[in-house]
C-alpha positions in Angstrom: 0.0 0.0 0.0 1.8 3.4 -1.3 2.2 6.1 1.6 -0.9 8.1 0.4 -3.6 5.4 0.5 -1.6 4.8 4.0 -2.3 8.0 5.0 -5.8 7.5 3.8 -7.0 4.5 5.5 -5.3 5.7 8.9 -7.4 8.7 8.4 -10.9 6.8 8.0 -10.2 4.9 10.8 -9.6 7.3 12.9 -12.9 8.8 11.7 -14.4 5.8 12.4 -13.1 4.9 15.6 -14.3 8.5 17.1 -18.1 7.3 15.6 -18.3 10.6 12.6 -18.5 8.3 9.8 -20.2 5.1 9.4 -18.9 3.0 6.3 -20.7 -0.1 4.2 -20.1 -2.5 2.6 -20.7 -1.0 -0.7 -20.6 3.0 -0.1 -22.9 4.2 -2.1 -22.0 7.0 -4.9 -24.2 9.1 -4.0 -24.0 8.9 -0.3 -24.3 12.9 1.1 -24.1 14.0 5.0 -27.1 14.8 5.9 -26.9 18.1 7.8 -28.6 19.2 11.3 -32.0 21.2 10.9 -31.9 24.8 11.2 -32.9 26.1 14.5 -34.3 29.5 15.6 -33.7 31.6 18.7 -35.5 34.3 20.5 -33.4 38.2 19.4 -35.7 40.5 20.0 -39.0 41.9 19.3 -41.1 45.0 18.1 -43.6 46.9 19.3 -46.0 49.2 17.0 -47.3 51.0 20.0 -50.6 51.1 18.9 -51.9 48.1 20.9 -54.0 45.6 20.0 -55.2 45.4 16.0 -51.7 46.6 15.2 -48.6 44.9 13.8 -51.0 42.3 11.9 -49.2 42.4 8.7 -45.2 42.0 8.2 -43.0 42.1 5.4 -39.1 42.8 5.0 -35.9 43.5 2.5 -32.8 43.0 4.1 -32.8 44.8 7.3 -35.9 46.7 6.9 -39.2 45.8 8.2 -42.9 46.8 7.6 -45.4 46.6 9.8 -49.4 47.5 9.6 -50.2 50.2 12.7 -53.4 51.9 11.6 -53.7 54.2 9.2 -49.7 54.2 8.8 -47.1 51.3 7.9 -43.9 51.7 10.5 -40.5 51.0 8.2 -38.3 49.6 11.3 -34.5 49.2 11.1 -33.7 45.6 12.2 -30.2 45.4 11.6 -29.8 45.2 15.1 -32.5 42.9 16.0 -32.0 43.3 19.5 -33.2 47.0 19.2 -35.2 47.7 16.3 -35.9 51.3 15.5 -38.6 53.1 13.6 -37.5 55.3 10.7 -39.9 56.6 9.3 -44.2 56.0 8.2 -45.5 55.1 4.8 -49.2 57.1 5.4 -52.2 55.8 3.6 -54.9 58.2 5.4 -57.1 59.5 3.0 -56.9 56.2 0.6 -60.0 54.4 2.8 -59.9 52.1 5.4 -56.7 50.7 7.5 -54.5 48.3 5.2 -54.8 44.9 5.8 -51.4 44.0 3.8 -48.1 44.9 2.8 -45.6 43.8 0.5 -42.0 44.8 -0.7 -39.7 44.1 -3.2 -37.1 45.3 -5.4 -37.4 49.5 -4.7 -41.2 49.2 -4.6 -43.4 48.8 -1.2 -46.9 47.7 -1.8 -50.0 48.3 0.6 -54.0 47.6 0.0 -56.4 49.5 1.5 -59.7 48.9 1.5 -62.1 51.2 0.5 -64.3 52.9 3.8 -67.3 51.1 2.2 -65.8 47.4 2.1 -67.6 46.2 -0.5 -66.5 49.0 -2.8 -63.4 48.7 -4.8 -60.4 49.1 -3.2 -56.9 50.5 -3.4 -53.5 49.1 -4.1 -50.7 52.2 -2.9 -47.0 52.0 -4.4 -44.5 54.1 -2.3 -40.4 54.1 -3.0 -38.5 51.9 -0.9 -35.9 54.3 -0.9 -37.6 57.3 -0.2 -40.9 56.4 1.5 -42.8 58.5 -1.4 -46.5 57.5 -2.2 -45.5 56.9 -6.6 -48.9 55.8 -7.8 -52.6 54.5 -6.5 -54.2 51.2 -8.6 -57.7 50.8 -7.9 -58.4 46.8 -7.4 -61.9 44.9 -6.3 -64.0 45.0 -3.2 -61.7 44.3 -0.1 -58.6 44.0 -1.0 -56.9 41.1 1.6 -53.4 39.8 0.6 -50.9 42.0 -1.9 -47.8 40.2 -2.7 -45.2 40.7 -5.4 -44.6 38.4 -8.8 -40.9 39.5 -9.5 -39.9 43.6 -8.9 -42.4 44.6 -11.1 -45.9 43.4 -10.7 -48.1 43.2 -7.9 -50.7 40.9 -6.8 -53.7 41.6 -4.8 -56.4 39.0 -3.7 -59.7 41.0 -3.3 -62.1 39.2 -0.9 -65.5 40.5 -2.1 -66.7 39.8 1.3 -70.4 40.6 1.6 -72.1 43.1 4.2 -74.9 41.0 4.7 -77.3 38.8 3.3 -81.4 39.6 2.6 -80.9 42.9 4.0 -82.3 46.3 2.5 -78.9 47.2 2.4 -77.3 44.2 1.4 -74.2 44.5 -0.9 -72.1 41.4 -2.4 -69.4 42.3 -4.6 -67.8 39.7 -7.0 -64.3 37.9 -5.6 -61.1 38.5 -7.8 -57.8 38.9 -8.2 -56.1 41.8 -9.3 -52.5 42.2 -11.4 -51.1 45.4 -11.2 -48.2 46.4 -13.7 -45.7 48.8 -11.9 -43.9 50.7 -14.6 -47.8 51.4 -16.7 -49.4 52.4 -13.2 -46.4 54.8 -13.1 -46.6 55.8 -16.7 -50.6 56.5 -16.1 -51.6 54.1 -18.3 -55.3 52.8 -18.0 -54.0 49.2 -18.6 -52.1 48.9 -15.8 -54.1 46.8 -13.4 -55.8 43.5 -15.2 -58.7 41.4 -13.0 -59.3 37.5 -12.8 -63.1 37.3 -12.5 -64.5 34.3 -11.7 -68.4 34.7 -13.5 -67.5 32.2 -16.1 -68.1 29.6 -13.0 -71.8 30.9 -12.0 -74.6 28.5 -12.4 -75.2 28.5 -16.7 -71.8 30.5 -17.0 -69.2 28.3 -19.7 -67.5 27.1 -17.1 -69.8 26.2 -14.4 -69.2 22.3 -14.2 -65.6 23.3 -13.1 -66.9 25.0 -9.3 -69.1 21.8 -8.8 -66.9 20.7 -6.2 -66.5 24.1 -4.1 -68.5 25.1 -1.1 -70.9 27.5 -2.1 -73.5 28.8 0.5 -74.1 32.3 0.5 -77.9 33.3 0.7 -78.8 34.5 -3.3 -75.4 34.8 -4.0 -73.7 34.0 -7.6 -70.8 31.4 -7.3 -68.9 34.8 -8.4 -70.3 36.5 -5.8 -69.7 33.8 -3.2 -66.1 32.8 -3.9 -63.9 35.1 -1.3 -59.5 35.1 -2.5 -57.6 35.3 0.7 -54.1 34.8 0.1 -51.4 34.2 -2.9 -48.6 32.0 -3.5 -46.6 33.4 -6.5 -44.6 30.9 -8.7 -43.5 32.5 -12.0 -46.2 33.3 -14.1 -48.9 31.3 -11.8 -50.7 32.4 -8.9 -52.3 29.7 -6.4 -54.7 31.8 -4.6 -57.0 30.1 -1.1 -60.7 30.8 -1.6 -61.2 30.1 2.2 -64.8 30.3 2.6 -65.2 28.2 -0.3 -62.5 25.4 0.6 -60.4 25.5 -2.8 -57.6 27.0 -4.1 -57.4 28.9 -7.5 -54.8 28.3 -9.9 -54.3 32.3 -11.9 -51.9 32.5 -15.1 -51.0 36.2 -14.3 -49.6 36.7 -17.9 -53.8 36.2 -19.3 -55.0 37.1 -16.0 -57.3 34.3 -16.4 -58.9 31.8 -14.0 -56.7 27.9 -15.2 -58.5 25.7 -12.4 -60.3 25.5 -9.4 -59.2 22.5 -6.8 -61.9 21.8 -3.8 -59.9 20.8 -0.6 -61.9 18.2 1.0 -61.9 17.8 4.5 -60.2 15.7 7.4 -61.3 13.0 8.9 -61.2 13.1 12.8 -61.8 9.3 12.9 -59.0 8.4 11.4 -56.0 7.3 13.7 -53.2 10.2 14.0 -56.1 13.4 13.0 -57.9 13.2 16.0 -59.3 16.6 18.1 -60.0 17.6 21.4 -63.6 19.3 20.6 -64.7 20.5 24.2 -63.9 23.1 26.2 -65.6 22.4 29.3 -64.3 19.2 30.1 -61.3 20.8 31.6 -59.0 18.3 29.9 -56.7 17.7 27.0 -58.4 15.3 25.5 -57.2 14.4 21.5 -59.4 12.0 20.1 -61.0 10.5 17.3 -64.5 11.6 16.6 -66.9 11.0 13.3 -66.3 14.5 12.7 -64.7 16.4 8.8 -62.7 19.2 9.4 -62.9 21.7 6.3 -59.6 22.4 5.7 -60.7 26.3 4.5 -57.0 27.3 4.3 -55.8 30.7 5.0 -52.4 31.0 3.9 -50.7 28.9 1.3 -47.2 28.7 0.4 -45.3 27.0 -2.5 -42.2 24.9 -2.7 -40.0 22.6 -5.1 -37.8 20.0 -3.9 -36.2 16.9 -6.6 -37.5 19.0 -9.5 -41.4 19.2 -8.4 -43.6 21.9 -7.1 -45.6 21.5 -4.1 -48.1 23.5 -2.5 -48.9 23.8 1.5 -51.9 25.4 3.2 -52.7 26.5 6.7 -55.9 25.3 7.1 -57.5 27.6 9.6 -61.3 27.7 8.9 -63.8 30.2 8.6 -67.7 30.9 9.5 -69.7 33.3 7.4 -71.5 35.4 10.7 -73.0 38.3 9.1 -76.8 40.3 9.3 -79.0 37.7 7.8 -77.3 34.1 7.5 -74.9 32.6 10.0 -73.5 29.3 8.9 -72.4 27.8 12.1 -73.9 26.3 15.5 -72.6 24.2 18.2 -73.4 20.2 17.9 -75.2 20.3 20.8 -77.9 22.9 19.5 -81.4 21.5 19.4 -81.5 22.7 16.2 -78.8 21.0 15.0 -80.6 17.5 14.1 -78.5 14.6 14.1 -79.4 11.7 11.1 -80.7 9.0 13.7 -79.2 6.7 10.9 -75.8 7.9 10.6 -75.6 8.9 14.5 -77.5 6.5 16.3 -75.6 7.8 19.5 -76.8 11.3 19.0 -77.7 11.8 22.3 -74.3 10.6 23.7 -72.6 13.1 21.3 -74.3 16.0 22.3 -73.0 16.1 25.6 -70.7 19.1 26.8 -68.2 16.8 27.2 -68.4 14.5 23.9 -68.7 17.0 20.6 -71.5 19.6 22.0 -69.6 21.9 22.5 -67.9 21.8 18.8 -69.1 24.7 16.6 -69.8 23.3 12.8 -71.3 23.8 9.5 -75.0 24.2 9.3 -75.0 24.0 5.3 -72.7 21.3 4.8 -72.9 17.6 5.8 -77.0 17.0 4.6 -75.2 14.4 2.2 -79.1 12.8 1.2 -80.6 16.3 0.8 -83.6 15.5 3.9 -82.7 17.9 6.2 -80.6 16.4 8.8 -76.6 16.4 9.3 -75.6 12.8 8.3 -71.5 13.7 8.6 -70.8 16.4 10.8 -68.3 19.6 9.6 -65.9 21.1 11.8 -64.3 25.0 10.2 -61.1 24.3 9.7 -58.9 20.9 10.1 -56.5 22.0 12.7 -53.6 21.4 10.7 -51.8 22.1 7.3 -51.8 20.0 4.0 -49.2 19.5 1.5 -50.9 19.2 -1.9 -49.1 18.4 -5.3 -50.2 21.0 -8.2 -52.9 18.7 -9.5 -54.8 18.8 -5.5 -53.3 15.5 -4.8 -52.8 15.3 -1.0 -49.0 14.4 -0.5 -49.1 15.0 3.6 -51.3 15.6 6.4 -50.2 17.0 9.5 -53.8 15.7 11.2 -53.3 16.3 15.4 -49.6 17.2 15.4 -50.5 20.8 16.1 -52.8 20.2 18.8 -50.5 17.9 20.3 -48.1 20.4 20.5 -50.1 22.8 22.0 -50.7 20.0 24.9 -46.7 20.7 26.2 -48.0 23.9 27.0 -50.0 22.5 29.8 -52.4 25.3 30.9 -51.9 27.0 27.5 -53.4 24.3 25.7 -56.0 25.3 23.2 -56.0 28.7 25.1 -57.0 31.7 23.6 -55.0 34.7 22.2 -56.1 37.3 24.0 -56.5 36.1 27.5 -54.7 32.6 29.1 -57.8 30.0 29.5 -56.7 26.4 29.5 -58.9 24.6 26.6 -60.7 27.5 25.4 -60.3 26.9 21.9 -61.1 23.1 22.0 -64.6 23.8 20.7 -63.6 26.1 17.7 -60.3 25.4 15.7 -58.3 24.7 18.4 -54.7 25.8 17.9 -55.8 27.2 14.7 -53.2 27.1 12.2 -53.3 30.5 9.8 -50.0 31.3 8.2 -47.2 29.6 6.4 -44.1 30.2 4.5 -41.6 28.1 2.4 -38.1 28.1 2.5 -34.9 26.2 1.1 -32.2 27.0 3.4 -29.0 24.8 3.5 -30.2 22.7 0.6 -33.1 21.9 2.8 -36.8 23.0 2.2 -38.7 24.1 5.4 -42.3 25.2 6.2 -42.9 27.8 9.3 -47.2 27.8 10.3 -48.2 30.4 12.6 -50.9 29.1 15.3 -53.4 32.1 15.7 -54.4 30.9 18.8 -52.3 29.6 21.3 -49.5 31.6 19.9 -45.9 30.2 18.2 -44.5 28.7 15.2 -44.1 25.4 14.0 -40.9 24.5 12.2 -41.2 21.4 9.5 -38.4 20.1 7.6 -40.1 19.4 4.1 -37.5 17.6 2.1 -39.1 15.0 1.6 -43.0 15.7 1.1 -44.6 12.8 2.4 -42.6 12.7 5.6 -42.0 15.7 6.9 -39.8 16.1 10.5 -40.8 18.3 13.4 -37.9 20.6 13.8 -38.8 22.9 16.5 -41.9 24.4 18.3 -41.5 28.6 19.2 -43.8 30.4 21.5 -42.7 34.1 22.9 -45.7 33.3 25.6 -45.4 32.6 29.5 -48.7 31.0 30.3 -47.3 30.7 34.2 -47.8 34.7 34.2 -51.0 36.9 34.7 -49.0 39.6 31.9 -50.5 37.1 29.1 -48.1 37.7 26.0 -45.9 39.1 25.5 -46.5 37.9 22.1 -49.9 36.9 20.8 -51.6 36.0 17.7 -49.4 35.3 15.0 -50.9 36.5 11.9 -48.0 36.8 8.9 -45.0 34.4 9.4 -42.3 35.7 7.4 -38.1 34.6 7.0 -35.6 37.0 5.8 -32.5 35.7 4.1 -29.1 36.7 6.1 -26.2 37.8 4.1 -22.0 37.9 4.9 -22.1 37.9 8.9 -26.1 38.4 9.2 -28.1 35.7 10.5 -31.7 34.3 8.6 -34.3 36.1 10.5 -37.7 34.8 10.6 -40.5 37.7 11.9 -43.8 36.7 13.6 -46.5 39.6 13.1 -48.7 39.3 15.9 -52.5 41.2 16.3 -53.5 41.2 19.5 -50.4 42.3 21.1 -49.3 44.7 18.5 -45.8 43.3 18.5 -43.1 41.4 15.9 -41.0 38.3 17.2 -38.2 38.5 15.9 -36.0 35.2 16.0 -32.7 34.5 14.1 -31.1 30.8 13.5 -28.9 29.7 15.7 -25.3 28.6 15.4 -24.3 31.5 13.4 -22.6 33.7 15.7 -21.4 37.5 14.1 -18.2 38.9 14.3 -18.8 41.9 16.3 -15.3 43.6 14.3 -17.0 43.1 11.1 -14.1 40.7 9.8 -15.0 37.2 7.9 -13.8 34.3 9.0 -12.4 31.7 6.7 -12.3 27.7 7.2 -9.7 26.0 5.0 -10.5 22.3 4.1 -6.8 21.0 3.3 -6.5 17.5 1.7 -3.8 15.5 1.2 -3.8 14.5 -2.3 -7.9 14.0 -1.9 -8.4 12.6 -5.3 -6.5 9.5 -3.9 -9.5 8.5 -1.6 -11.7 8.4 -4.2 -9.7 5.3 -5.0 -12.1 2.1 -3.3 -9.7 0.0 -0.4 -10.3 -2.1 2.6 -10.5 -2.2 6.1 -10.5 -5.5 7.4 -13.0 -6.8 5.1 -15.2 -3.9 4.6 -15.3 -2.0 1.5 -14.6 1.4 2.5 -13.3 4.7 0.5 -14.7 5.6 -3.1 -16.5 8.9 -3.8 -19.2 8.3 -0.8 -17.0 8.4 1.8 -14.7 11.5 0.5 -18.3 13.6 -0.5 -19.9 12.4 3.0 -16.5 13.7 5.2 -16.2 17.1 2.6 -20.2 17.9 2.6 -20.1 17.6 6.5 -17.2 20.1 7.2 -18.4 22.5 4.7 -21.7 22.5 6.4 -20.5 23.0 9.8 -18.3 25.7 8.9 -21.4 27.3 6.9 -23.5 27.8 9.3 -20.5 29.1 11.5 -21.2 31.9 8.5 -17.7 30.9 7.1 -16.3 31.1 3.8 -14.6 27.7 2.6 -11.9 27.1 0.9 -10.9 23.3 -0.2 -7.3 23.1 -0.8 -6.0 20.0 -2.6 -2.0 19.6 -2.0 0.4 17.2 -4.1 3.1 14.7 -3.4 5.2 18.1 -1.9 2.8 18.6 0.5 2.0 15.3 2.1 1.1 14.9 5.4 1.7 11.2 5.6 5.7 11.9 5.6 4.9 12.9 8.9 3.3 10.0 10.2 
């Protein structure tokens, strides 16, 4: 054996003997370390000052944040997270109601405000990064709910529609739709600046009307149109997936036609099933996950899209919603008397309309009467307590069923509780933790998925790289439930990571409503260099390309380009997320260490 490959095989086993590398007996080629998950720490937090209703909405470029607070949208300075600072206002007052988003990229910021009148059309304001200036005003639909950005230069805003009321004198219910806005036209003053998906081809006669036979339409006199609500956008090139939470689906947009491509129904849950049960009391002063012959409409709120070995997934928060308005109120607690059980289909009716059993649960009042008689032969819960990861056709690829809930239970008396006063089990009856927002992210040449819990408060960290089997990473909650101060963080609304660059950390921000605050947590294990200098990590190998060579150990097979790329891919992770630069440095026969040994 010639001194390199002696060098070599002294050098594995050392590796292997101090338990860092495991060798078989046929290494595969493409063998790769698999790295830690990314972590996140507490660094400091924000707060709007303008209580509760404030700091709903987040978005950030680099080291500056925005953040809803009335009538005015605070630009913070975060680069020291620790101690953010507010710099300045974007003001919207005199454009209609308080925003209900914001958006940034490129030099643009993007905010919608809704029209005083909600179900008039609303607004879509375009202010200068830079320089805070107010540039131009697009006029979109009715409620204006979500504005995002679909590269530096167009905008789009999903406009909920969302009626007043339903049989009233006054009744108003304008049409759902998504709007795309064209930056550099709106600027220029052009009329054809801002294009609208409609969705009145799907009303009942309509030329596309077989295609909504699968969403949840229940609206009082209402056209499909009418009835269909957009809540939230995921932007991938040229498409838009956009949730229609009231309606359980999700449109599919082509925002170069700014036409409708699909509708895809959601389906629901079922409790029953073994790993998606629910606790669905709150006055049984327990945690008690279960199964129960219950449906939970998924009804997503936020939806976020990622691609991982060359295909494109989808993931949706699936939060639930009730229409409550003058008129028509599509929800009631299982124990109602005038919630009638099929005797068929429930012969323990009477046992399940206990307090303790699924009284308590509030659900659908319009869904469920599967043989058209009158009577609830399945019952539906609002919302499925958990977040879905769909493949573009709707194919379910992964269901997180109870794993939210049983997180919540490590809280002990914060489980299911509230977010705007500490009451073990509270929510147990409606939507429990109450998953609302998600982001994607590949970070490390992993993909992760953050959901915001409304409720209870936190974020969930998945590990996504592979679909159907995602990990739990980690579990966040800026909330003491053993105090009578009840926060300091609560309701998460917008969930929202910002990449870190040279010494700078990822940050991921938590806009939270009731508290009128922003988390603000950084990942761990990348400390900054307080002197601002960069830190190098040199990777030095000893004629390297030798090891690629196969040899043995005792009689194991050992060596070849697995065991090289599994020792090289681990090092240049860890000295990664130490926020290093690497350097691999290959030396010849001058430069061997094995002379030495």
């Amino acid at each position: 054996m010639s001194r390199v490959r002696s060098c070599v095989a002294l050098l594995l086993c050392a590796l292997l003997a101090a338990g860092v590398l495991t060798l078989q007996a046929s290494e595969p080629a493409d063998a790769q370390y698999v790295p830690p998950p990314r972590t996140y720490e507490l660094a400091g937090r924000y707060l709007t000052g303008g209580g509760a209703a404030t700091g709903e909405v987040v978005a950030a470029l680099g080291t500056t944040m925005y953040v809803t607070n009335g009538m005015r949208i605070d630009v913070v300075d975060v680069s020291n997270p620790a101690a953010p600072v507010r710099t300045s206002q974007l003001d919207v007052t005199g454009l209609g109601a308080e925003p209900t988003s914001v958006a940034v990229a490129g030099q643009y910021v993007a905010v919608a405000v809704p029209a005083t009148k909600k179900t008039d059309p609303g607004s879509v304001a375009v202010f200068s990064a830079s320089t805070g200036a107010l540039l131009g005003v697009a006029s979109v639909g009715a409620l204006p709910d979500m504005v995002t950005f679909a590269g530096s230069s167009r905008i789009v805003v999903a406009n909920e529609g969302e009626a007043n009321s339903y049989g009233q004198p006054d009744s108003v219910n304008p049409e759902g739709s998504v709007s795309i806005i064209n930056i550099p036209l709106l600027l220029a003053g052009n009329p054809s600046a801002v294009r609208t998906a409609t969705f009145t081809a799907f009303n009942v006669g309509g030329p596309r009307a077989a295609e909504a036979n699968g969403l949840r339409i229940n609206g009082p006199g209402a056209t499909r149109a009418q009835d269909i609500e957009p809540e939230y956008i995921a932007v991938v090139g040229d498409t838009a997936w956009v949730t229609l939470q009231e309606n359980n689906a999700v449109a599919r947009i082509n925002l170069a036609t700014a036409q409708v491509v699909s509708l895809l129904p959601l389906g629901t849950v079922d409790h029953s099933q073994a790993g998606r049960g629910l606790d669905p009391s709150d006055r049984d002063n327990a945690i008690a996950i279960a199964n129960w012959p219950v449906s939970g409409l998924r009804m997503p709120d936020a939806i976020a899209a990622f691609s991982t070995g060359g295909t494109q997934y989808l993931v949706t928060a699936n939060e639930g919603d009730a229409r409550d308005w003058p008129g028509f109120n599509d929800e009631r607690r299982v124990g109602s008397g005038s919630f009638v059980l099929d005797p068929t289909a429930y012969p323990n009716a009477a046992a399940l309309k206990q307090n303790g059993a699924l009284g308590r649960l509030t659900a659908s009042t319009t869904d469920g009467d599967t043989d058209g008689d009158g009577d609830i032969d399945r019952i539906h819960a609002f919302g499925s307590r958990s977040v879905t990861i769909w493949n573009t056709d709707g194919t379910v690829v992964w269901e997180s069923g109870d794993l939210f809930e049983q997180l919540t239970a490590i809280e002990g008396a914060g489980f299911n509780s509230n977010h705007e006063a500490t009451a073990f089990d509270d929510r147990s009856d409606n939507k429990g933790p109450e998953p609302e927002s998600v982001t994607a992210a590949k970070i490390g040449g992993r993909d992760y998925v953050f959901v915001g819990l409304e409720r209870v408060g936190g974020v969930v960290v998945l590990d996504v790289t592979t679909p159907s089997a995602p990990q739990l990473v980690q579990y966040l909650n800026n909330r003491n439930f053993a105090t009578t101060a009840n926060g300091p963080d609560l309701g998460p609304e917008i969930v929202t990571l910002v990449r870190g660059t040279g010494t700078r950390p990822n940050m991921l921000l938590v806009s939270n409503e009731v508290s009128g605050s922003v988390t603000i947590y950084r990942q761990a294990g990348r400390a900054t260099n307080p002197d601002g200098a960069g830190r190098l990590t040199l990777l030095h190998n000893n004629d390297g390309e030798s090891s690629l060579l196969p040899f043995t150990v005792g009689s194991v097979n050992a060596g070849g380009v697995g065991a090289f790329r599994t020792v090289l891919d681990r090092e240049t992770f860890d000295a990664r997320n130490r926020n290093h630069a690497v350097m691999n440095v290959y030396a010849g026969d001058a430069f061997l260490a094995s002379a030495a040994l």
